[in-house]
C-alpha positions in Angstrom: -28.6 33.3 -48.1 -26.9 29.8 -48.5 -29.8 26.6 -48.5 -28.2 24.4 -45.7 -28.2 21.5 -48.2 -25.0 23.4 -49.6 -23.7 23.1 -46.1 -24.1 19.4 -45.6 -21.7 16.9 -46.9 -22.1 14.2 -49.7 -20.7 10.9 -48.0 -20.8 9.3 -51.5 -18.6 11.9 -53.2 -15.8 10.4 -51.3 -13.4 11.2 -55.1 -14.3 14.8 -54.4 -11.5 17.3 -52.3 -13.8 18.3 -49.6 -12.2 21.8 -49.8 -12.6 22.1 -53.4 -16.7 21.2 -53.2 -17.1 23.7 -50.6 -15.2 26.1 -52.1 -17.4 25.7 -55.5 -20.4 25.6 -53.4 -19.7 29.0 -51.8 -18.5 30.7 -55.0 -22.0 29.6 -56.6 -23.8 31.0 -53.8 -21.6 34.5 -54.2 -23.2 34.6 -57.6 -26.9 34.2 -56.2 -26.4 37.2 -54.0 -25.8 39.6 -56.6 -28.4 42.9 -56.3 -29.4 41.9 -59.6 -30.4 38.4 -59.0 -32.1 39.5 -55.6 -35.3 39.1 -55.2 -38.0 42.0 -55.5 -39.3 40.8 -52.3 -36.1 41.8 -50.3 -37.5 40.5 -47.3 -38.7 37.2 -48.5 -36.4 34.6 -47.0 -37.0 31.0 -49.1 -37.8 28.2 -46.2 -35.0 25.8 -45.5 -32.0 28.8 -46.3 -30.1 30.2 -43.7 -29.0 33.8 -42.8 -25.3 34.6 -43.1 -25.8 38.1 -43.5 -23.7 39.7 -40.4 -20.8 37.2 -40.9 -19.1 38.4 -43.7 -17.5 42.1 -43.9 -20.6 43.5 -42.0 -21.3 45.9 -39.1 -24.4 45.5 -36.8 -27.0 47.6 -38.2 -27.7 49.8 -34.6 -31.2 51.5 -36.7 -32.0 48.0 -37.0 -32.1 48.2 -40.6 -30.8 45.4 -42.8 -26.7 45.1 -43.2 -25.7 45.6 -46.6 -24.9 42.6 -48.9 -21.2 41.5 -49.1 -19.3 42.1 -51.7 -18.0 39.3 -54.1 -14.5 39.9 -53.2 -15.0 38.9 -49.9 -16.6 35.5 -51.1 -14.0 34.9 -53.0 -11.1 35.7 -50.5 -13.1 33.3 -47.5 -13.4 30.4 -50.2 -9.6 30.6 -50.9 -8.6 30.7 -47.3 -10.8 27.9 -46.2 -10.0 25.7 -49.2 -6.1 26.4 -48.5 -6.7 25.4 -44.5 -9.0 22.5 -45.1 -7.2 21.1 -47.6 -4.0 21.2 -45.8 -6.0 19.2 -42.5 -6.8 16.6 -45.3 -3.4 16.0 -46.8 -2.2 15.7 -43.0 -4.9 13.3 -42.3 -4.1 11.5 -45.3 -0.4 11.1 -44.5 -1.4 9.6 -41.2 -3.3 7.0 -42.1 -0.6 6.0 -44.9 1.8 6.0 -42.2 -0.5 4.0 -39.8 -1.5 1.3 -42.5 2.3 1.0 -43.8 3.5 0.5 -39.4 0.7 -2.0 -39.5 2.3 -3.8 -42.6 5.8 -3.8 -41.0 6.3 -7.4 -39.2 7.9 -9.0 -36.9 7.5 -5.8 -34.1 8.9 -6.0 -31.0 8.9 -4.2 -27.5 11.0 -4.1 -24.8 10.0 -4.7 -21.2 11.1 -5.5 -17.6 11.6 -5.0 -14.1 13.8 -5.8 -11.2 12.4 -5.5 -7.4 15.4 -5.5 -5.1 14.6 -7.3 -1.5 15.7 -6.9 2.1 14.8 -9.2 4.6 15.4 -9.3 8.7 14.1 -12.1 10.4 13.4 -12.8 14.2 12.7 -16.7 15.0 11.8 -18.0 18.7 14.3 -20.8 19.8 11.7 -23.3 19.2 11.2 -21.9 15.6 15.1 -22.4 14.7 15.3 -25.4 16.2 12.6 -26.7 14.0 13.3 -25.0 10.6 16.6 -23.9 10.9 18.2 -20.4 11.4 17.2 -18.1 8.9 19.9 -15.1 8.2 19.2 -11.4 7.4 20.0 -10.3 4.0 19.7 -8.5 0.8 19.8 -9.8 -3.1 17.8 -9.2 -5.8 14.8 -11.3 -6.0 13.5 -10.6 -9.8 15.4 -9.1 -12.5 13.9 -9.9 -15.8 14.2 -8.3 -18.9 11.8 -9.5 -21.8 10.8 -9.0 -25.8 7.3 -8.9 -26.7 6.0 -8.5 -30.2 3.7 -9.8 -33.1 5.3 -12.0 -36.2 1.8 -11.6 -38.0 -1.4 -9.6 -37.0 -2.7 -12.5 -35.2 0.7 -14.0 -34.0 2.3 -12.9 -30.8 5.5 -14.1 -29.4 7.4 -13.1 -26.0 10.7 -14.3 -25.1 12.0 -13.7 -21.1 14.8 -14.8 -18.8 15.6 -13.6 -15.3 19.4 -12.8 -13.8 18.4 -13.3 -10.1 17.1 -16.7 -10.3 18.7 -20.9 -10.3 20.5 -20.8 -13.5 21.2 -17.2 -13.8 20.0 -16.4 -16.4 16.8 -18.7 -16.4 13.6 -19.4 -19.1 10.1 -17.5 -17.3 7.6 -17.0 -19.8 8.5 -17.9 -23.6 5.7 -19.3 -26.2 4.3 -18.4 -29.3 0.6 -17.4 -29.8 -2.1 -17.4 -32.7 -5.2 -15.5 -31.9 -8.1 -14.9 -33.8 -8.7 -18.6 -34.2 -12.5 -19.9 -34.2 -13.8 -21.9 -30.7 -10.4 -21.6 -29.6 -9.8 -18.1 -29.7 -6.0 -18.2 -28.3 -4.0 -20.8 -28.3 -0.3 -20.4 -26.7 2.6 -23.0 -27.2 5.7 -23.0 -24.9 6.5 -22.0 -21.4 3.6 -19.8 -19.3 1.6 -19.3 -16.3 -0.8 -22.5 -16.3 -4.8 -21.0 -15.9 -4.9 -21.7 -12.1 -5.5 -19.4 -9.5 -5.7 -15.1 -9.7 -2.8 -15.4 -7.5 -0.6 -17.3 -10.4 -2.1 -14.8 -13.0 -1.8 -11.0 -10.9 1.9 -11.3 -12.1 4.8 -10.4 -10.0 4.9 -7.0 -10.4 1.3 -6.1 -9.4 1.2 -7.7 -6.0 0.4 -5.8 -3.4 2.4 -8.2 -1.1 6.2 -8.9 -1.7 4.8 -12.5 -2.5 2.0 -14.7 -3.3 -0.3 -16.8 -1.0 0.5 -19.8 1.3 -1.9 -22.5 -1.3 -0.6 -20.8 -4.2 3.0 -21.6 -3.4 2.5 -24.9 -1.6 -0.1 -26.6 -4.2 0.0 -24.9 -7.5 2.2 -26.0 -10.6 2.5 -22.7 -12.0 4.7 -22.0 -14.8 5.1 -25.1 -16.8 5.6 -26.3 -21.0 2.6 -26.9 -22.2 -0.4 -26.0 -24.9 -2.8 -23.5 -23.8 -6.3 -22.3 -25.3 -8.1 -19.3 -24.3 -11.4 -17.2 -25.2 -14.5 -14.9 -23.5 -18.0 -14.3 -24.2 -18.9 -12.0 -26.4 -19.5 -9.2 -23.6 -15.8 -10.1 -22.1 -18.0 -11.2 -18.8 -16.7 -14.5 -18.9 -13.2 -15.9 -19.8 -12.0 -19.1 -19.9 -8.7 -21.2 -20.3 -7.4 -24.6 -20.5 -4.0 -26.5 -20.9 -2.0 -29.6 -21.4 1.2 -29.4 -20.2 4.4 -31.6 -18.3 4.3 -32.1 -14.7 7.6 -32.6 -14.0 10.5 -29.7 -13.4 13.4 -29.1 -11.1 14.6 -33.1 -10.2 11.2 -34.3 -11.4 9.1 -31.9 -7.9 5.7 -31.9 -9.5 4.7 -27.9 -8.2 6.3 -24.4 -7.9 8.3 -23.4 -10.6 10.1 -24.5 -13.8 12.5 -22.4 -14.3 15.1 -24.1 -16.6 11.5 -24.9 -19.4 13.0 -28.5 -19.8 11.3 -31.8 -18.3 12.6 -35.5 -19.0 11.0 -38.9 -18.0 9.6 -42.1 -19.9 7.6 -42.2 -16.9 3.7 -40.0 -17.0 4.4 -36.5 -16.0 1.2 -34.8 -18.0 -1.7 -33.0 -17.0 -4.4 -30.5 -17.5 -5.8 -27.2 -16.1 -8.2 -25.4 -16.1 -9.9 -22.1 -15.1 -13.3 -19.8 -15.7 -14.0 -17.0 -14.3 -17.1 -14.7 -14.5 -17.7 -10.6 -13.5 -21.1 -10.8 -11.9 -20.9 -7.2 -11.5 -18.7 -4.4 -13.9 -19.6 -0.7 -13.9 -18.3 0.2 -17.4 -18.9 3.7 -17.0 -16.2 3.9 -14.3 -14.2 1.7 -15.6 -12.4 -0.6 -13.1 -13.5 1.3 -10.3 -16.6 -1.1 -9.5 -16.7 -4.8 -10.3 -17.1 -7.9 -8.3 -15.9 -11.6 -10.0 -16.3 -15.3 -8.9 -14.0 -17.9 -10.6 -13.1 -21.6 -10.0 -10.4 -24.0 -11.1 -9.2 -27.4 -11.7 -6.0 -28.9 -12.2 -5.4 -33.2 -12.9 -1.4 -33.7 -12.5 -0.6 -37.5 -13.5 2.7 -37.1 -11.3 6.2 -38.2 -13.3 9.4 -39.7 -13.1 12.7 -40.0 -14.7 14.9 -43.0 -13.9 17.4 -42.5 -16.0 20.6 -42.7 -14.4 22.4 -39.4 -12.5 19.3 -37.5 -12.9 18.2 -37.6 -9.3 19.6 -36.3 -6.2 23.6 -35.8 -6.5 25.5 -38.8 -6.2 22.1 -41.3 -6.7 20.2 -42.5 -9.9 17.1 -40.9 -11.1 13.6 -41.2 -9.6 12.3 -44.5 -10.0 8.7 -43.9 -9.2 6.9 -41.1 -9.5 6.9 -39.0 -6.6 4.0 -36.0 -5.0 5.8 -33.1 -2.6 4.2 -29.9 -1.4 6.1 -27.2 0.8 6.0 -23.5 1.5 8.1 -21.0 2.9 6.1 -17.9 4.9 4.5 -15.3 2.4 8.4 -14.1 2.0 10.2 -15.3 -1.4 13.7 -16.7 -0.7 16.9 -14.7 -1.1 19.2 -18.1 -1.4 17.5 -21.5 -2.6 15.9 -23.3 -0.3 14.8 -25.8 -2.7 18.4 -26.7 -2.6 19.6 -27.1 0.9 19.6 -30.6 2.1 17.1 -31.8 4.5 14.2 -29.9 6.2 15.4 -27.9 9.1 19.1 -27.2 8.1 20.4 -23.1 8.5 19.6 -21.5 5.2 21.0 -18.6 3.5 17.6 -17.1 3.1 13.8 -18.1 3.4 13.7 -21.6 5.5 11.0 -24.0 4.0 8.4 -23.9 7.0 5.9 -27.1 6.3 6.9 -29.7 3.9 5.0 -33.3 3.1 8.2 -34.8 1.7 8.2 -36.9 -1.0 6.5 -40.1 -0.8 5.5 -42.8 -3.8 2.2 -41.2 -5.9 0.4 -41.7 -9.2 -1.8 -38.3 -9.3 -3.1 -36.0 -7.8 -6.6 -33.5 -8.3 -6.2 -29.7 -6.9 -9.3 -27.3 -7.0 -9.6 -23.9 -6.6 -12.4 -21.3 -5.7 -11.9 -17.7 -6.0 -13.6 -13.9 -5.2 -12.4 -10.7 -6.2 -14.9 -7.7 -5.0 -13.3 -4.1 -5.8 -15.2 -0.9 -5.1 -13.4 2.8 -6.2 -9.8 2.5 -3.4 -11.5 -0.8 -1.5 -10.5 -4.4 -2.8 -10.9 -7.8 -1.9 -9.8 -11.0 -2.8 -10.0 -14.2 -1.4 -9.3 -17.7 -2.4 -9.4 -21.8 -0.9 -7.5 -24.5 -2.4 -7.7 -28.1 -1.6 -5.8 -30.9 -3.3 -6.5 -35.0 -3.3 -3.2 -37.2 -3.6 -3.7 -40.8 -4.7 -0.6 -42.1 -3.0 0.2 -45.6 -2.7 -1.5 -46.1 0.6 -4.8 -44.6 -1.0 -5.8 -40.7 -0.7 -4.2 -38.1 1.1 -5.9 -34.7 1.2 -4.7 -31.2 2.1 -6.0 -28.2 2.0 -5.7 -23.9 2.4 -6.9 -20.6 2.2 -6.0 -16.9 2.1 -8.4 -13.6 2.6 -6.4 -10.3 1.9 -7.9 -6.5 2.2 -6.2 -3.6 -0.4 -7.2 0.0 0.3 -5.9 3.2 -1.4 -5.4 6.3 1.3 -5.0 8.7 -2.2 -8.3 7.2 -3.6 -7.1 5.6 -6.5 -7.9 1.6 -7.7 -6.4 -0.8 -8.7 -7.1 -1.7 -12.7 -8.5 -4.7 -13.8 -6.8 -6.8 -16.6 -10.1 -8.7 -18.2 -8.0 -11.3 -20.5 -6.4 -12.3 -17.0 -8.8 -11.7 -14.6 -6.8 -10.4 -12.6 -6.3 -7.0 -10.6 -2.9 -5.1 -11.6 -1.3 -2.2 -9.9 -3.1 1.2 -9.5 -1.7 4.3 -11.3 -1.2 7.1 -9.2 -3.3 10.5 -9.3 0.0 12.5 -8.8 3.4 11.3 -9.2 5.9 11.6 -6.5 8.8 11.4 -9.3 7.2 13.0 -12.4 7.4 11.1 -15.3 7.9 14.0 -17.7 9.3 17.5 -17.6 6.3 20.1 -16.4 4.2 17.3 -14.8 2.6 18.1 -11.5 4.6 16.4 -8.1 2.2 15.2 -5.6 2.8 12.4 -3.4 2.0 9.6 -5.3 -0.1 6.4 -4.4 0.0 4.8 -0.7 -2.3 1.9 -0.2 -2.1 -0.4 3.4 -3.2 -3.9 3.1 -3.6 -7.0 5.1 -3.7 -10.8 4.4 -4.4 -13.9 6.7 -2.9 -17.1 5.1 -3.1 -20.7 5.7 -2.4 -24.0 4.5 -2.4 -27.6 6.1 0.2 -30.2 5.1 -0.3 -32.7 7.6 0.2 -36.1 6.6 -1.5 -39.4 7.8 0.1 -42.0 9.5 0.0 -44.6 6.9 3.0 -43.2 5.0 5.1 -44.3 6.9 7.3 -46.1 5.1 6.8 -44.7 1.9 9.0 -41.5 2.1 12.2 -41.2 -0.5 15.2 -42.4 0.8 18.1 -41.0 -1.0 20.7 -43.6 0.5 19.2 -46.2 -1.8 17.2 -44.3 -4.4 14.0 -45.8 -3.1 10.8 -45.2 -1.2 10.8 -46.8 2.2 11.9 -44.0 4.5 9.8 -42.9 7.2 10.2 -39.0 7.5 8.1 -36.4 8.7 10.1 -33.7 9.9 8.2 -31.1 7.6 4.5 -32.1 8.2 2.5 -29.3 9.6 0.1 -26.3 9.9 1.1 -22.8 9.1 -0.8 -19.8 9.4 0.6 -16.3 8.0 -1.0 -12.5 9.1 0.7 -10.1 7.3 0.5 -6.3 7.2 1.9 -4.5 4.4 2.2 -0.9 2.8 3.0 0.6 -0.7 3.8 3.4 -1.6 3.8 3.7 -5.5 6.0 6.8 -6.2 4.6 6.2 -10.1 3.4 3.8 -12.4 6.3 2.4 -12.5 7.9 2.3 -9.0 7.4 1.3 -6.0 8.1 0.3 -2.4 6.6 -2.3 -0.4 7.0 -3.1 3.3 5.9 -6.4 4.6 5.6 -7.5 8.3 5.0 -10.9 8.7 3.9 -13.3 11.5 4.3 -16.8 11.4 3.0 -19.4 13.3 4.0 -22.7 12.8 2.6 -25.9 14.9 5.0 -28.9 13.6 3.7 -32.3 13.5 6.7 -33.9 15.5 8.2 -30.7 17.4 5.0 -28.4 18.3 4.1 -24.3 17.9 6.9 -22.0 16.7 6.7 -18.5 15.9 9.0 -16.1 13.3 8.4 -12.8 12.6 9.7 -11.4 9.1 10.0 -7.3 8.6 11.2 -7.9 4.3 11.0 -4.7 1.9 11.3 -4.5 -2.1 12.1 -1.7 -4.5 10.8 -2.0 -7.4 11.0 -0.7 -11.5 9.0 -1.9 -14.1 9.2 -0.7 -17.8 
């Protein structure tokens, strides 16, 4: 009989080769079982020990009598054997973690990632539509290609460096900064070019949309990817997140929103501002995960608008900016092929995307954009909604504008989408079967397929009292009166992806959009776009 104190381990012998204690253990206990070391009482079992008789070297006894005692040979031989296996399992285990400690040690790291979504586009405008924004052509281009490093320089210090090949610039800065975590009250704070904390539009990320683009407020009112300072943190449960920013306003020829995609901003003239956003999950099922959750969040953005007068930094041929100057505009939910931010005047034939509403550029000092924002996801059902409405203070006083979006995701293979909690934000689902397995043996199925629809609006109606105030390029000043662009444009869209794996895609997008001009009336468009897409 072995005592099952000899079976239990001693945590504070940690010097001691747990194969060579049991080992000893079980060789002592060979000894005890000796028949001259038995006990007269044959039967007498001590409380506390435990019957191992029938385990080693022993047949059933079918008379029912007791087995006979092993022999100490066969102690002997079990306690070499387990000692050589166990031991073995240790010096494994103890390789590994020298291995793991030492990768740990090893700074800078670094990992590669990217993704490219190709993008076809067909477009069919009423007359009234082309005559107001111009005639928009068919085409095909790439509308992302990005390839980026990620890594850590310390254990607390992250870095990511990425450009793009199918934007302005070619190639152009997206997301580069530098960031120390672990820091107390501040928890992370980010320096360089980013995704400013506004909107769970801005912070999905391009690749996890289920649309080929983002909403009509997010790409008429929000800054976006800007140079700044960032800090962010969370509760201790990782219920609530928030994150804040300084950062310049400024960007492509001084345009206050969208994009800044060369990460350089000039001007002796204001140009800073702040953001802000907090969100909170007032419902997360962490048994299933992502499956289950429902989160609320609101935002706030103060741009003090800037300009740069210095000379030949305006529009070609003209000095810079002289004041500072507040635009908003939008194209339908479809991302343009060419540049629309560089054709000439509202309303001119593009080579791609036409810009649908746009407030043109009048005189400004700031301007104050809020944000409210939903996200409600049950198992392949999700939700997300958002309204956005923005105060100028132009130089005839305050000019307001406003816009909202509701969009429905569901999964047809069951799956849902996953939940990123330092971004609050949903990300793509991974499929329960891959259509293209990913490695050799895997099972083929037919991937994921999820339908979705979106209703979109925004309002960029100007007043009256502007007139007069719009920038007039033949003298570099602001006493035009122009408002070719002003507007309401509501967007349905219907959309389907199928997600052959984690890691590709295709998207089809039909979009409907209906345009009432301020100067020339309705209009109607209808957009049929598609993307492939790779992400690694």
């Amino acid at each position: 009989m072995i005592p099952r104190r000899l079976l239990e381990l001693d945590d504070s012998r940690q010097e001691t080769s747990l194969a060579a204690e049991f080992a000893d253990r079980l060789e002592q206990e060979s000894e005890l079982l000796k028949p001259d070391n038995a006990s007269s009482e044959g039967n007498d079992v001590e409380a506390g020990q435990v019957d191992l008789s029938g385990y080693f070297n022993a047949d059933p006894d079918v008379t029912g009598s007791e087995p006979p005692l092993p022999k100490k040979s066969s102690f002997e031989s079990l306690a070499s054997e387990f000692a050589s296996r166990l031991s073995a399992v240790e010096k494994s285990l103890t390789k590994r973690d020298e291995a793991d400690a030492k990768k740990a040690k090893q700074y800078p790291t670094h990992k590669l990632t990217g993704f490219l979504q190709l993008d076809t586009a067909f477009y069919a405008q009423s007359p009234e539509n082309i005559a107001t924004v111009g005639d928009a052509q068919n085409g095909t281009g790439f509308r992302r290609a990005r390839f980026a490093v990620q890594g850590k320089v310390a254990e607390f210090t992250n870095y990511q460096l990425e450009v793009d090949f199918a934007t302005a610039g070619r190639p152009s800065f997206f997301d580069n900064y530098v960031e120390q975590g672990n820091l107390p009250f501040f928890g992370e704070v980010r320096a360089g070019q980013f995704l400013q904390p506004f909107s769970v539009d801005a912070m999905s990320g391009f690749r996890n949309l289920p649309f080929l683009e983002r909403s009509l407020p997010f790409l008429a009112f929000v800054p976006f990817r800007r140079v700044g300072i960032m800090s962010s943190n969370a509760s201790e449960d990782e219920m609530t997140h928030w994150a804040y920013s300084i950062f310049r306003t400024g960007g492509y020829n001084n345009a206050p929103l969208g994009d800044s995609r060369f990460a350089t901003d000039f001007g002796n003239i204001g140009g800073f501002s702040f953001s802000t956003r907090v969100t909170h999950l007032l419902y997360y099922d962490e048994c299933a995960e992502d499956r289950d959750l429902w989160h609320i969040g609101a935002a706030y953005n103060y741009g003090r608008l800037g300009a740069n007068d210095a000379k030949g930094s305006g529009a070609p041929g003209n000095a810079g900016s002289p004041e500072p100057f507040y635009q908003a505009r939008t194209t339908p939910e479809f991302g343009p092929l060419g540049y629309p931010e560089l054709s000439a005047s509202f309303g001119n034939a593009v080579n791609g995307t036409p810009i649908f509403v746009d407030t043109g550029r009048y005189q400004a000092d700031y301007f104050n954009l809020f944000g409210l924002e939903t996200v409600y996801q049950s198992g392949p059902l999700s939700f997300q909604s958002e309204y956005m409405a923005t105060v100028v203070e132009s130089v005839v006083g305050p000019v307001f504008y406003q816009g909202a979006y509701a969009e429905v995701m569901y999964r047809l293979t069951g799956e849902h989408r996953r939940y990123d909690k330092k971004l609050s934000a949903l990300r793509n689902p991974i499929p329960n079967s891959n259509f293209l397995p990913l490695k050799t043996g895997e099972i083929r199925g037919w991937g994921a397929w999820e339908v979705a629809a979106r209703w979109s609006v925004v309002d960029l109606n100007n007043p009256d009292k502007l007139d007069g105030h719009y920038y007039n390029s033949a003298t570099n000043s602001y006493d035009g009166t122009n408002k070719a662009g002003n507007g309401l444009l509501n967007d349905a869209t219907l959309g389907m992806t199928w997600f052959l794996n984690a890691h590709t895609k295709l998207q089809l997008n039909w979009i409907h959009a209906m345009l009432r001009n301020q100067a020339k009336g309705y209009s109607s468009a209808d957009l049929f776009v598609s993307r492939i897409q790779v992400d690694f």
